[in-house]
FIMIFI-704307 format. One record per residue: x, y, z of N, C-alpha, C, O, CB in turn. Coordinates in steps of 0.2 Angstrom, whole numbers, padded with zeros to 4 digits, always signed. Glycine has a CB too. Example, Ala and Ser with C-alpha at 12.3 -4.5 7.8 and 13.67 -1.06 7.14 Angstrom:
2
+0066-0028+0039+0062-0022+0039+0066-0016+0039+0071-0017+0042+0057-0022+0045;+0064-0011+0035+0068-0005+0036+0064+0000+0039+0067+0006+0040+0070-0003+0029;
END
This chain:
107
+0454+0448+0482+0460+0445+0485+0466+0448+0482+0467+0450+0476+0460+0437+0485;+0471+0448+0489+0476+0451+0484+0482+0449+0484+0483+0448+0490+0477+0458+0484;+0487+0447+0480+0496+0446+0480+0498+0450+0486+0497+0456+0487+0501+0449+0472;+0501+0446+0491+0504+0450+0496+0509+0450+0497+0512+0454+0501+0501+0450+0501;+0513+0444+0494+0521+0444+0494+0521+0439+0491+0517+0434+0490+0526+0444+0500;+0530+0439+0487+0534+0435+0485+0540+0433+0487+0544+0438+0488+0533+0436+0481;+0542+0426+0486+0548+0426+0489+0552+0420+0485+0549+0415+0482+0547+0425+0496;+0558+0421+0485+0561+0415+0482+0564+0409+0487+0567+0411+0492+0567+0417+0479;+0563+0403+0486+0564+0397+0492+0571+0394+0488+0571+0390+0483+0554+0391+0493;+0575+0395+0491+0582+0393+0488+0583+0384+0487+0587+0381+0483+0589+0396+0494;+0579+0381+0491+0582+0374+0491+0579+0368+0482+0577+0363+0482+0578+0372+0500;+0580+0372+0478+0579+0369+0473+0584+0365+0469+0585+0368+0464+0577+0372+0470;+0589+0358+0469+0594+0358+0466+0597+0357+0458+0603+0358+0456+0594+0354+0469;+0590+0356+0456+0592+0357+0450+0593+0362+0446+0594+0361+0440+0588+0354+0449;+0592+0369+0448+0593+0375+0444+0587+0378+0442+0588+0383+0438+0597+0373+0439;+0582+0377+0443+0575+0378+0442+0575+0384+0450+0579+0385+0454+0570+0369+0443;+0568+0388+0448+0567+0393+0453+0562+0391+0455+0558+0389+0451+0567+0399+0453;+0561+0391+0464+0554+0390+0467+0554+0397+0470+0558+0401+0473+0553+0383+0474;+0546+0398+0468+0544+0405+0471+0540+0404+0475+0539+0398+0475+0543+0410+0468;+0538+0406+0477+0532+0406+0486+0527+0411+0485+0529+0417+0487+0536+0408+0495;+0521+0412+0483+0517+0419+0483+0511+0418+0488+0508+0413+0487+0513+0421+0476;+0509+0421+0492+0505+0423+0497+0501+0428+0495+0502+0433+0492+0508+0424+0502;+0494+0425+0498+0489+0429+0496+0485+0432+0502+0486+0430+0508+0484+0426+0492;+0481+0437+0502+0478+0439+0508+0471+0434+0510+0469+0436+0515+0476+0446+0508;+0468+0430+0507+0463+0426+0506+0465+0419+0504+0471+0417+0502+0459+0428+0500;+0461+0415+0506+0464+0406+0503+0461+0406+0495+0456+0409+0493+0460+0397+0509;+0464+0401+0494+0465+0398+0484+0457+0395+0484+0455+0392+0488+0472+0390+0482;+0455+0396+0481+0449+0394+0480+0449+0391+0474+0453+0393+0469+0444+0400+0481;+0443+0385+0472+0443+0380+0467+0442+0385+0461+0446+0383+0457+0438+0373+0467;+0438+0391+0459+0438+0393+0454+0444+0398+0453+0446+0400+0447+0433+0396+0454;+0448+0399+0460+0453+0402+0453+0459+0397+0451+0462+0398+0446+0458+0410+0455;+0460+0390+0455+0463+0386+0454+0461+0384+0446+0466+0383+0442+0461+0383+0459;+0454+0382+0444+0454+0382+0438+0454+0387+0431+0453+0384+0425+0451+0380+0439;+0454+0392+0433+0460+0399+0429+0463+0400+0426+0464+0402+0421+0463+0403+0430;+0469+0396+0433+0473+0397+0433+0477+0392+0431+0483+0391+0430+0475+0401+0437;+0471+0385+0430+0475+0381+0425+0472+0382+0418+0472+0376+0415+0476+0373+0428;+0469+0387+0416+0464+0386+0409+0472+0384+0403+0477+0387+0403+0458+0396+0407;+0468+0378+0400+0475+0377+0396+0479+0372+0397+0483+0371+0392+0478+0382+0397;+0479+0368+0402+0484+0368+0405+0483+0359+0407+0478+0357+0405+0485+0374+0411;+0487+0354+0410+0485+0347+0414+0482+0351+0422+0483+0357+0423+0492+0341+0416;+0480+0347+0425+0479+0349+0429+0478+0344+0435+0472+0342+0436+0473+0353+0427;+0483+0342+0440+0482+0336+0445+0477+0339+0450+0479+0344+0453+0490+0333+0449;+0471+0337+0451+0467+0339+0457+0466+0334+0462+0465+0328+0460+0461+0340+0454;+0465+0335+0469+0463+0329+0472+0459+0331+0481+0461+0331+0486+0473+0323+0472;+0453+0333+0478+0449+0336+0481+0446+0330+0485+0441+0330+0488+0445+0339+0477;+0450+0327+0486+0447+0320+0492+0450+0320+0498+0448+0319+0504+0450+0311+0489;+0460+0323+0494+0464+0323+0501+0461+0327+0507+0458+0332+0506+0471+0326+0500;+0464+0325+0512+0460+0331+0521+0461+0339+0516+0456+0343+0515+0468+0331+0531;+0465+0338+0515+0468+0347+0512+0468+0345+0503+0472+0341+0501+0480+0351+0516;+0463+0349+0500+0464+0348+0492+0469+0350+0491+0472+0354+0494+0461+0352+0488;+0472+0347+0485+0479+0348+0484+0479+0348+0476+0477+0344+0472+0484+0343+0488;+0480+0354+0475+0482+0353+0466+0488+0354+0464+0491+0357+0469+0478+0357+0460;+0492+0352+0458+0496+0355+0453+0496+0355+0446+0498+0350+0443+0501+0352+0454;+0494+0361+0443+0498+0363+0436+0504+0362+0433+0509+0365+0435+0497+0369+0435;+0502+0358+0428+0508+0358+0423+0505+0362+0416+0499+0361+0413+0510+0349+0421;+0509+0366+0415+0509+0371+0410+0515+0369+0404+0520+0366+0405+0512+0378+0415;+0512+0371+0398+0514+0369+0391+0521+0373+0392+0526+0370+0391+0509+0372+0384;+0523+0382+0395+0530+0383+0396+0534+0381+0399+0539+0385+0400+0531+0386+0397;+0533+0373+0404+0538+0372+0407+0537+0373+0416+0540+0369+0420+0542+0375+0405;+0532+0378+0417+0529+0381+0423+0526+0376+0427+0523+0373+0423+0524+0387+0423;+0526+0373+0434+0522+0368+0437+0521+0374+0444+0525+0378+0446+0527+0359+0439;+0516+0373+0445+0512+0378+0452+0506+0372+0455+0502+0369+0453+0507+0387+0448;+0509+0374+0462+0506+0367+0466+0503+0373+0472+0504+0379+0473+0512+0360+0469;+0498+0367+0478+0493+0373+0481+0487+0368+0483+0486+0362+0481+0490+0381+0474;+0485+0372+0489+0481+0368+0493+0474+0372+0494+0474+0377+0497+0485+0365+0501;+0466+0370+0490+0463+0377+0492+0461+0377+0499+0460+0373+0504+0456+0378+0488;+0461+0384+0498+0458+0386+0507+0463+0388+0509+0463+0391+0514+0455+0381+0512;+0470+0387+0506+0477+0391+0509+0476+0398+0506+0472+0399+0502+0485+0387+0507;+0481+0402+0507+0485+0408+0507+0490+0408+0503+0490+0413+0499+0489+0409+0512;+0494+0402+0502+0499+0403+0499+0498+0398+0493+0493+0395+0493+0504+0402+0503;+0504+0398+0486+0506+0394+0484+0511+0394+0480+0513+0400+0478+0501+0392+0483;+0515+0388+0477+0522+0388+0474+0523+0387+0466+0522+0382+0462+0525+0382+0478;+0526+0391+0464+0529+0390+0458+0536+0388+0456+0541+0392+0456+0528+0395+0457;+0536+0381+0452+0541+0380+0451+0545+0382+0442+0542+0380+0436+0540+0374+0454;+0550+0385+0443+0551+0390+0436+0556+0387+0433+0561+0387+0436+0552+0398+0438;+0556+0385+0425+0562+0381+0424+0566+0386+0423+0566+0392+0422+0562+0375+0418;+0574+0380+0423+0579+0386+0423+0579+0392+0418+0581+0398+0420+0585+0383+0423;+0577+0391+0411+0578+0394+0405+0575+0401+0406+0576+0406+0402+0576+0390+0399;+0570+0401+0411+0564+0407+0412+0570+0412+0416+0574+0412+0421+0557+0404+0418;+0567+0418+0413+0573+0425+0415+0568+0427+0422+0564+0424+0426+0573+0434+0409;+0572+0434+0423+0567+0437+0429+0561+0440+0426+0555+0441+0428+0572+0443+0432;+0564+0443+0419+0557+0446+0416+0552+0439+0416+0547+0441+0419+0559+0449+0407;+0551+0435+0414+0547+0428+0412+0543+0427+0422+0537+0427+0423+0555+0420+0408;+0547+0426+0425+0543+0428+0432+0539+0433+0434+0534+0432+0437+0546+0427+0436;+0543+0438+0433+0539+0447+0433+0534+0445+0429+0529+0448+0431+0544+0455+0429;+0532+0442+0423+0527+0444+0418+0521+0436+0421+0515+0436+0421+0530+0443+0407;+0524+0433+0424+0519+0428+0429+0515+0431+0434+0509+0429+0434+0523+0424+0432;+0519+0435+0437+0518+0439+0444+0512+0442+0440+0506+0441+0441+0525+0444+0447;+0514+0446+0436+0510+0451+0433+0502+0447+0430+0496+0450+0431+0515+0454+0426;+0502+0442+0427+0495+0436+0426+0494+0435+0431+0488+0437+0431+0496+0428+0423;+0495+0433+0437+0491+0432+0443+0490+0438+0446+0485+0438+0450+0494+0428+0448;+0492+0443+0446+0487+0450+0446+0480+0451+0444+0475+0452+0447+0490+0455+0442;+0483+0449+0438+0478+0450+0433+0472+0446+0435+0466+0447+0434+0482+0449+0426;+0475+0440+0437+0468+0435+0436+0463+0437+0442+0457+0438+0442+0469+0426+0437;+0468+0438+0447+0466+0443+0454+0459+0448+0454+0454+0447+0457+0473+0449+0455;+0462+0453+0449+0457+0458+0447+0452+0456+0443+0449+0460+0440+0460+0463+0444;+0450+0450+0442+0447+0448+0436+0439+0445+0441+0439+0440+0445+0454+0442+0431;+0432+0448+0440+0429+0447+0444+0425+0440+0444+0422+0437+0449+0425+0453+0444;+0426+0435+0436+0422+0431+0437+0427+0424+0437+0424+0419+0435+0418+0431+0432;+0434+0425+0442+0437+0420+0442+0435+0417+0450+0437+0412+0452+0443+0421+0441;+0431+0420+0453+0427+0420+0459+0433+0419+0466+0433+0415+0471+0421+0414+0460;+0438+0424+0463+0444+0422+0469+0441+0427+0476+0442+0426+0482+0452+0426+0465;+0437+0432+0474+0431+0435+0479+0431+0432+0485+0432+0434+0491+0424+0435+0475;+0429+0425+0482+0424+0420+0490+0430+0418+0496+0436+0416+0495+0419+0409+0486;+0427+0418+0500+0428+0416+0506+0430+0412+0505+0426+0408+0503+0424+0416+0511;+0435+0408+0506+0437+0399+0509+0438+0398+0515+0443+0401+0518+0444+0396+0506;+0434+0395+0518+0436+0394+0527+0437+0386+0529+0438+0384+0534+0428+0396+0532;
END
């Protein structure tokens, strides 16, 4: 699977950045849990649409439904552009990575 865009979603009021990353594949529970290694992790695999959110020790909260395409990052204000570019760049990374089983099909 691969990062196929990003975008910035303006409507945040507090000064914080939401970013929007889309994938060519839906989120699947194993890289969901990857990509919170480390981390809390709200899971709620009961709702119609699973729905999780990471909270992250830097401040970073990333929310997401598996079996979607997409999902959101919310970035506190103190984080630069470089600190998002080096995010972008980890979810590459986990991307390419074969035993996070982002591979599988979600239908």
């Amino acid at each position: 699977m691969k990062l196929i865009d990003v975008r910035k979603i303006e409507d945040c009021f507090d000064g914080s950045a939401r970013i929007e990353y889309r994938f060519d594949g839906g989120i699947t529970q194993s890289f969901m849990g990857h990509l919170a290694s480390g981390s809390r992790c709200d899971f709620f695999p009961e709702f119609p649409m699973p729905f999780f959110k990471i909270f992250r020790e830097d401040g970073l909260q990333i929310k997401g439904i598996i079996g979607s395409p997409d999902m959101e990052a919310y970035f506190p204000r103190s984080w630069t552009d470089e600190n998002k570019n080096e995010f972008a760049a980890e979810l590459r990374r986990l991307l390419e990575t074969p035993e996070t089983g982002i591979n599988e099909l979600v239908k």
